[in-house]
N, C-alpha and C positions, 0 to 999 in steps of 0.2 A: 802727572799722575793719572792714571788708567780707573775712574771715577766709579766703573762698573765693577771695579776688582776691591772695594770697600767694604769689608766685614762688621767693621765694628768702629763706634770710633777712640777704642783703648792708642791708636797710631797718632792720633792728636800729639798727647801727650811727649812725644820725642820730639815735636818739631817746634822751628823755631819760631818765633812773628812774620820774621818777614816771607818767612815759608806760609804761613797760614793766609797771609796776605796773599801768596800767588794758589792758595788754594782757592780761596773766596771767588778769586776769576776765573776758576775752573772747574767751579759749581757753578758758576752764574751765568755762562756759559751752555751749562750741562742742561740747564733747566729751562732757559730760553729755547736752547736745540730741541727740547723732549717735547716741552707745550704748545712749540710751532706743529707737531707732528699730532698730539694727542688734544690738545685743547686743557682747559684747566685755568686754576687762578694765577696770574701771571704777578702783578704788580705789588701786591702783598707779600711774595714768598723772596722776589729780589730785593726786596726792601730789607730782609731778617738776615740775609745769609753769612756776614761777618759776627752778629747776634749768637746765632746758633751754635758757628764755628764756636766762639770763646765760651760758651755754654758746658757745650763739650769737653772742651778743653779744660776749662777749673771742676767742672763736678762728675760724679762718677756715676752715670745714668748706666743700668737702669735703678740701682738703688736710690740714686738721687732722682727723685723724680720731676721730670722737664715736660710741660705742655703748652699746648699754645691754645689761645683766646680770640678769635675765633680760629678754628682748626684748620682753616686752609692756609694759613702760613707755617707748615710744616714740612714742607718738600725738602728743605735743606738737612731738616733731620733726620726723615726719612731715607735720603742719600746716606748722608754718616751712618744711619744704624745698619747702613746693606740693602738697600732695597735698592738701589742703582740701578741695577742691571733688569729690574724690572719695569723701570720706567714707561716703555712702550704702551703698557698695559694700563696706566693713569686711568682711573675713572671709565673704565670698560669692563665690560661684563666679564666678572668672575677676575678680574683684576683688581692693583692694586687703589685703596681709596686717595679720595682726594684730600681726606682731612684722616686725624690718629686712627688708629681704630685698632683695640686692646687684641683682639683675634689676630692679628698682623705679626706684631711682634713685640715681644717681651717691654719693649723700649717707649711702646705708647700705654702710657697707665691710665688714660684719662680720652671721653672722644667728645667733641665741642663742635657739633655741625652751627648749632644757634648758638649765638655771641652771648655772654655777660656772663658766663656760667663758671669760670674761672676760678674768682677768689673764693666764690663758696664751698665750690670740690677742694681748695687747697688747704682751707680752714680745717675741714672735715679733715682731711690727709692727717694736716697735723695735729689734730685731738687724738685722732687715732694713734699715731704714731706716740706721742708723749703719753699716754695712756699704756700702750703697750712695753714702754720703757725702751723707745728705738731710736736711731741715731743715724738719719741721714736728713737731707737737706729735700725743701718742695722748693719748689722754682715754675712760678705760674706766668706764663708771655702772655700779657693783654695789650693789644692792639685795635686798631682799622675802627673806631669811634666805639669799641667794648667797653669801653669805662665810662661812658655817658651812660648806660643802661640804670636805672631804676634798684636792678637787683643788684650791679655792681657796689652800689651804694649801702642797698643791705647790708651787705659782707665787709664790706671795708667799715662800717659800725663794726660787728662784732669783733672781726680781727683788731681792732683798738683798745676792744675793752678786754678780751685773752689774752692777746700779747703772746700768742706762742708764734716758734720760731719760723718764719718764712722769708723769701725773698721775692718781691713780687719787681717785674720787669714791667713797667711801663712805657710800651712800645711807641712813641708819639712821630704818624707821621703827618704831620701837618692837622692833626684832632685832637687838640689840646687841649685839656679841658682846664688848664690853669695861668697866668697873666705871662705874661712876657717876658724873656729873660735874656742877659746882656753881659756882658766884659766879665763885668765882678764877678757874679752868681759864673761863670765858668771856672773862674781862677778859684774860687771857694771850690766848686765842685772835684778839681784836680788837686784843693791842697784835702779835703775830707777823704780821697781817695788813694792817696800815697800810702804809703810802706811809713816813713817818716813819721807822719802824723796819728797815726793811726798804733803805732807801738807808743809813742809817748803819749795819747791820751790812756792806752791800756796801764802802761808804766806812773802814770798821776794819779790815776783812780787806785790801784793795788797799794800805792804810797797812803794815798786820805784815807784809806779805810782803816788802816791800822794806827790813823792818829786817831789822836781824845775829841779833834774837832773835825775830824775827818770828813762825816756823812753830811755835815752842814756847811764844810768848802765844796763840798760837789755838789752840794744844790745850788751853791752861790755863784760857782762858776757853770754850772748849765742853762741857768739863766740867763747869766751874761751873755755863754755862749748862742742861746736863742736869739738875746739880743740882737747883737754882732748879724747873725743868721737873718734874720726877718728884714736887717738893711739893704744884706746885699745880694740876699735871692729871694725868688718867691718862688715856696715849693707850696704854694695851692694850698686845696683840702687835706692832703698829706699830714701837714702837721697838727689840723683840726682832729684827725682821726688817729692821731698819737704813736705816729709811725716815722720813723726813720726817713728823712729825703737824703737820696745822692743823684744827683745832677745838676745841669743834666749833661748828657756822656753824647760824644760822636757815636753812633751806633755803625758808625761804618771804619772806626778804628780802632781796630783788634787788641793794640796794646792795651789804649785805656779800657776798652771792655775789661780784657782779662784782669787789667789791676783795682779796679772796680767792683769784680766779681768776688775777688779774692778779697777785700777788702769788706764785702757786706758780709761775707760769710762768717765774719768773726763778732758780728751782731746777736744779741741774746735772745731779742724780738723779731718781731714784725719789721722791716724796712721794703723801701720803694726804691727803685734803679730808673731813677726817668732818661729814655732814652733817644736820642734825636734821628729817627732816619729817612732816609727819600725813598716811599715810594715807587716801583719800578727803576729801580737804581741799576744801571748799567743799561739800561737799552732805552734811547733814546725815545721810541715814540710811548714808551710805558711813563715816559721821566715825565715828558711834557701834557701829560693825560689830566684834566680836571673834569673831567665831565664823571668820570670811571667807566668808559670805555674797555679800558685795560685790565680794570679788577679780575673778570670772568672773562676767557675767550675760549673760540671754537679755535680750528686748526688756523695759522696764518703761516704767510710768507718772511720769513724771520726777516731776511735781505731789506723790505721795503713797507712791512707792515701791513700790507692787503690780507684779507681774512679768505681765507681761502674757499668759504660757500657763503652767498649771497642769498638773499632771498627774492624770489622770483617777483616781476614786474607784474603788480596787479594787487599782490600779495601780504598780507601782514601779521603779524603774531595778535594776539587776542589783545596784551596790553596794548598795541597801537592802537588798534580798532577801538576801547574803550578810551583809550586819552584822548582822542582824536574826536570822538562822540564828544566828552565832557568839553573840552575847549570850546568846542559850536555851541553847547550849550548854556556856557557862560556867557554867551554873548547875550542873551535875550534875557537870560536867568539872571541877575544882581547878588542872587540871594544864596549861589549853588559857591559852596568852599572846597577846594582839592586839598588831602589831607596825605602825607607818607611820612612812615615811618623810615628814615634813611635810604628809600630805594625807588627813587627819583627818578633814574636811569633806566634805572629796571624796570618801572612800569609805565614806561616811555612820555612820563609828565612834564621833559624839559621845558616844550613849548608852553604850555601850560603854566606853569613857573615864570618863564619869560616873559608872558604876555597879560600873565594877570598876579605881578607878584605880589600885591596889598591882600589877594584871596586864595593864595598857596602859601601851604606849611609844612615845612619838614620838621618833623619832632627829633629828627636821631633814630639810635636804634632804643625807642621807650614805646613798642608796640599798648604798653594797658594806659602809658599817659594818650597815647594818640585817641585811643578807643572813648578815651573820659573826656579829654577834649574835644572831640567830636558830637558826644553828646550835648557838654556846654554848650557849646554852638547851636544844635539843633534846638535847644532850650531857648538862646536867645533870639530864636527864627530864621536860623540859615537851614541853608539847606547844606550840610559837611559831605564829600564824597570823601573815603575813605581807601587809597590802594593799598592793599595788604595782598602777600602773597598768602595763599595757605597754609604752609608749614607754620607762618610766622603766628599770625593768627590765633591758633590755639593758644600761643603766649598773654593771649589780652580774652583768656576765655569770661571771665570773674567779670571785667569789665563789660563786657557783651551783655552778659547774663546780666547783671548789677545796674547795669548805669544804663544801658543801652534797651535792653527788651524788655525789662519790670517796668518802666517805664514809657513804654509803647511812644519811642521816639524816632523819627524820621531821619536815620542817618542811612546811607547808602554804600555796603560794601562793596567793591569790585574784587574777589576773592580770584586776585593772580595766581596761578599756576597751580591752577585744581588739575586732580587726577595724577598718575605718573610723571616726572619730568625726566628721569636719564640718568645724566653721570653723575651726578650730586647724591644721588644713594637715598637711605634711607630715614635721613633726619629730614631730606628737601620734600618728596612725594607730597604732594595735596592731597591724601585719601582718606583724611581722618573727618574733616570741617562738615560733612553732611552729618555723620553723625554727631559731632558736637553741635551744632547749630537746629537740627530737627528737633530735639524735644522741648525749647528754649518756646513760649508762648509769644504771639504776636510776632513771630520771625517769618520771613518770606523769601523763598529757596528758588533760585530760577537759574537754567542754563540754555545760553541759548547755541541752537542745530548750525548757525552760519554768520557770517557777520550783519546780515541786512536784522537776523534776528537778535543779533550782541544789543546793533543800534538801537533795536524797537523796545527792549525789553528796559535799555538803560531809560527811556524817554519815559516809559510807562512807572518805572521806578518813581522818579521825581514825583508825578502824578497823584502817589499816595501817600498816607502818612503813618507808616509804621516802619520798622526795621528790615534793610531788605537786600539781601546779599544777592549777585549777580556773581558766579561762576564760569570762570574762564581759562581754556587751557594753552599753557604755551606754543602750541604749535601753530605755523602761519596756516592763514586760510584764505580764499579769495576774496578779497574787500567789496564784490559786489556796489561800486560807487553808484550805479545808479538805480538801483531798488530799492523804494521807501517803502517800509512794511509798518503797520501800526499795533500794536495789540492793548485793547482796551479794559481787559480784564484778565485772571490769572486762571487760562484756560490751555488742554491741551489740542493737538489737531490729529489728525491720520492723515499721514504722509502715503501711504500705500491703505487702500480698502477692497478688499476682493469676498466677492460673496461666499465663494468656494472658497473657507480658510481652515486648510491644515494645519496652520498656527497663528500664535498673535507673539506681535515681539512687543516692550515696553523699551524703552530708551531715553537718551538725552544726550546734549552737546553733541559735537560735532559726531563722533559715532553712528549718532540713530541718524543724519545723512548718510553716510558712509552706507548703514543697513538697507535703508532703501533703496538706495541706487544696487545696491546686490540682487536687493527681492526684484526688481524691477529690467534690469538686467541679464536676468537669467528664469525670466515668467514663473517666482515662485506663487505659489498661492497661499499668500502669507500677507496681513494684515501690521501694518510696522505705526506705532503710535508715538508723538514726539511728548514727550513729560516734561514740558520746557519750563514746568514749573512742577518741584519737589515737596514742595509744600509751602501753600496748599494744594490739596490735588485736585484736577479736575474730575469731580465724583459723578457727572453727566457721562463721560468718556468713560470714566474706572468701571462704574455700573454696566454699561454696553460689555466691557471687555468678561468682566466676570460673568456675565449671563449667556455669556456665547457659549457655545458646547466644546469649542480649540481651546486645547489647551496654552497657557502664557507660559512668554519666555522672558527675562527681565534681562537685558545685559548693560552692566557697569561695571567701570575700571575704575571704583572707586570701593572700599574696607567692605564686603559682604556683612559682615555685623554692625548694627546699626546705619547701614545705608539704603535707598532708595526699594531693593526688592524687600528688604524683609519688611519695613513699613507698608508696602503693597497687601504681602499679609497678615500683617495686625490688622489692616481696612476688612480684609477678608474672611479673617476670623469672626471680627466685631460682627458681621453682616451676616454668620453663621453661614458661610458659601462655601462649599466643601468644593473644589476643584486640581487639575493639575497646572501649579506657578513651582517653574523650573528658574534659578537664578541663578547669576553668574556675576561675581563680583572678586577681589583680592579675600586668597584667604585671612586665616589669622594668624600673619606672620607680617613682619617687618620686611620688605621689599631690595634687595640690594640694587645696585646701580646698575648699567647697562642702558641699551637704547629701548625705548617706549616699546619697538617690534620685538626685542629679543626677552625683555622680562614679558610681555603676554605671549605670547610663545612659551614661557617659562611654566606660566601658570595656564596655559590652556585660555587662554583669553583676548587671542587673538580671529580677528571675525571666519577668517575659515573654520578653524576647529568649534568655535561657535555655530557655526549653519553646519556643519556634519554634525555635532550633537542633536543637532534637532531632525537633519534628515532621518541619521539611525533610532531618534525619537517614533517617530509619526509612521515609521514603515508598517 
């Protein structure tokens, strides 16, 4: 089959198993080809694709409505629903996303960048729906550790206590959150899911209701049947939260999905389809991946598994630079705890983990437990280091607020992937966290311009004792290994000072290097200031800059409202300084994906068109 010439997937429907079997290889295939070329989540999406298929197959999207938990295991349905042939475009500017996205097409009703969000939209779905007196089927796919979540749990209360009709997929590949399961519990699981079975318990109940002692043999024998149930499988929380178990199912064998599907569908409530699948399934080096190496990848060599750009010798992304800091500094520290919220890999703490596992923590994906536990910690005199990317973050804002800065406690964020990151769009962007984190009392906002200054700023962190975020952006930068820089208080510097200044620029992170080396490169006479701390500011520096007669330029690629220039002029206000502060930040709009040059480019926020703004300024 010609994968690109897929309209819809009403074609399911005529074929036969073991036809959808040679389909499954011919997606999984499709999609290893495309993410070798585009990059994307690989090892999540090969895991669903027999899933998807029999999805499609029994229900009738888009009225039925089919999502996934978290959204980047979607590629297989995005295939089916037509989007094939745009694959090239995956996670590229003005192209197609990497997770749902309701603008897309009809077929994604639901868009899930950040995990756990699932059964609550499904819940809502169906109030809605039975409310409105309506008649199709939700079908929510949670996967890749989404049901460890905090809020997962919220919702799987209420769906217990409503009872209306859903089918939730519980996608388990190796993050299980329930005991172990063996012979029996499979043979139970294949006789709950027959045809067989499943007419004669319809056929028994329609019989007792109409005798005199009817509704008291079906409670006599539901409990039985519990009985019977509780010996020979164990469906977890499930049944605490008064839902339906069927598993658990091959998720990689189309027949029993489909008879399974078809089989919860004739449920009146709430049920769970626990579902077993591997993982990067069909391509060997995704298969054998425990680190999660394979979850997210750039472009690779499909043949042999080499990632097709490297990072330059010398060189490293911001998380290195800070896990590599924190490791050294447990050595002399006792007292200093690594904390992540599932993204261990991600913000490159393996070693860390490895070498000091009695004082690393992985919480899962439960960003407001990790932020509480952190605090506990600092309460009992550790010092918690916290890696949190920034999208995530906001998720555990209450607990920041709450637990963490009301109480002027010493825990230390390392705020992963501030600023733009790319293809992940715009659920992943770090451009919100300055402004949620500045108005928060007793919080300390610091980015630092290079890695000698990532080091200095994490050492001087430790050093105090209040709440203290460190901002760091995904892109590599020179590791500078042998420049030890110290900074002993939360001051800014001038990177560039010229008497004769036509203007002043304000900045931070790696950018305001960037700006220097332009002014300094091209003799402008231009005054360029590193803000390597957001707050507080340095009001020694700030004072200087406002009493100068140049006028300021503030440039960040981080949310213009509520971020770093317009607190400049609240300072400026306060101090009743009527001046010219030109600033340059992300409008107010939600950012789509693309690479970091081509969305500031997008929005004029790229450093060229920033230094002609100002040239045709000052003329």
């Amino acid at each position: 089959m010609d994968i690109k010439q897929i309209k819809d997937p009403s074609f399911l429907k005529e074929m036969k198993p073991q036809e959808l079997s040679q389909l499954a290889k011919e997606v999984r295939q499709f999609i290893i080809e495309s993410v070798s070329h585009t990059g994307g989540h690989l090892s999540s999406n090969l895991g669903v694709v027999e899933l998807t298929i029999a999805l499609h197959y029994v229900f009738n999207a888009p009225e039925d409505k089919i999502f996934f938990d978290v959204g980047h295991q979607c590629y297989t349905h995005k295939i089916l629903t037509g989007r094939a042939a745009e694959f090239s475009t995956l996670r590229k500017y003005k192209g197609i996303s990497g997770f749902q996205k309701r603008k897309e097409s009809v077929y994604d009703c639901f868009e899930a960048g950040h995990s756990s969000t699932s059964l609550s939209a499904a819940l809502g779905m169906a109030v809605a729906r039975d409310m409105n007196n309506g008649d199709y089927e939700i079908i929510p796919v949670i996967g890749d550790g989404a049901l460890l979540s905090g809020m997962s749990f919220e919702a799987l209360n209420q769906i217990g206590y409503e009872k209306r009709k859903m089918i939730i997929i519980f996608n388990d590949n190796k993050m299980s959150i329930s005991g172990n399961v063996g012979a029996l519990s499979k043979s139970f699981g294949r006789l709950r899911s027959s045809k067989g079975y499943t007419e004669l318990k319809g056929d028994v109940k329609s019989y007792l209701r109409n005798h005199k002692y009817g509704e008291a043999l079906i409670a006599g024998i539901h409990n039985f049947k519990d009985g019977i149930k509780n010996q020979v499988i164990d469906s977890g929380i499930f049944k605490e939260f008064n839902l339906e178990y069927y598993g658990p199912v091959d998720g990689h064998n189309i027949n029993d999905l489909i008879r399974v599907l078809q089989t919860a569908k004739k449920e009146e409530g709430p049920c769970v389809i626990h579902i077993i699948t591997t993982k990067g399934k069909g391509y060997k080096y995704a298969e054998n991946d425990v680190t999660g190496k394979w979850h997210g990848v750039g472009p690779f060599n499909k043949n042999d598994g080499k990632m097709l750009s490297s990072t330059p010798k010398g060189y490293a992304s911001g998380s290195e630079i800070v896990a590599r800091k924190i490791e050294e500094m447990m050595i002399t520290n006792e007292d200093i705890v690594a904390i992540t919220p599932a993204m261990k890999q991600g913000s490159a703490l393996e070693h860390v983990f490895a070498h000091y596992p009695e004082r690393s923590f992985d919480c899962g994906i439960a960003e407001e437990h990790a932020m509480t536990f952190a605090a506990g910690l600092a309460l009992g005199g550790k010092r918690p280091f916290l890696a949190i990317y920034s999208t995530f973050m906001q998720r555990a804002y209450d607990q920041l607020n709450h637990d963490i800065c009301r109480m002027d406690l010493p825990v230390v964020l390392g705020i992963d992937r501030a600023g733009l990151v790319g293809a992940d769009g715009e659920t992943h962007h770090g451009v919100f966290d300055i402004g949620l984190m500045e108005p928060l009392p007793n919080m300390i906002i610091a980015q630092g311009k290079d890695a000698p200054e990532m080091r200095a700023l994490l050492e001087y962190a430790f050093t105090q004792n209040h709440p203290f975020a460190l901002r760091f952006a995904r892109e590599t930068v020179d590791m500078d290994p042998d420049e030890n820089r110290k900074i002993t208080s939360a001051d800014w510097e001038y990177l560039v000072r010229n008497e004769k200044e036509d203007a002043i620029i304000l900045s931070y992170g790696f950018d305001v290097k960037k700006i220097a080396e332009t002014v300094k490169d091209n003799n402008l006479n231009y005054t360029v200031v590193n803000c390597r701390f957001l707050k507080p500011f340095d009001e020694k520096i700030l004072d200087e800059v406002l009493a100068s007669d140049a006028p300021v330029y503030i440039y960040e690629c981080d949310m213009h409202k509520g971020g770093f220039g317009m607190n400049v002029l609240d300072y400026a206000n306060s101090k009743g300084i009527c001046k010219k502060i030109v600033l340059s930040g992300i409008p107010d709009k939600y950012v789509e994906q693309g690479s970091t040059m081509q969305l500031k480019e997008d929005m004029s926020l790229d450093l060229p068109a920033f230094f002609c703004r100002i040239e045709e300024d000052i003329k």
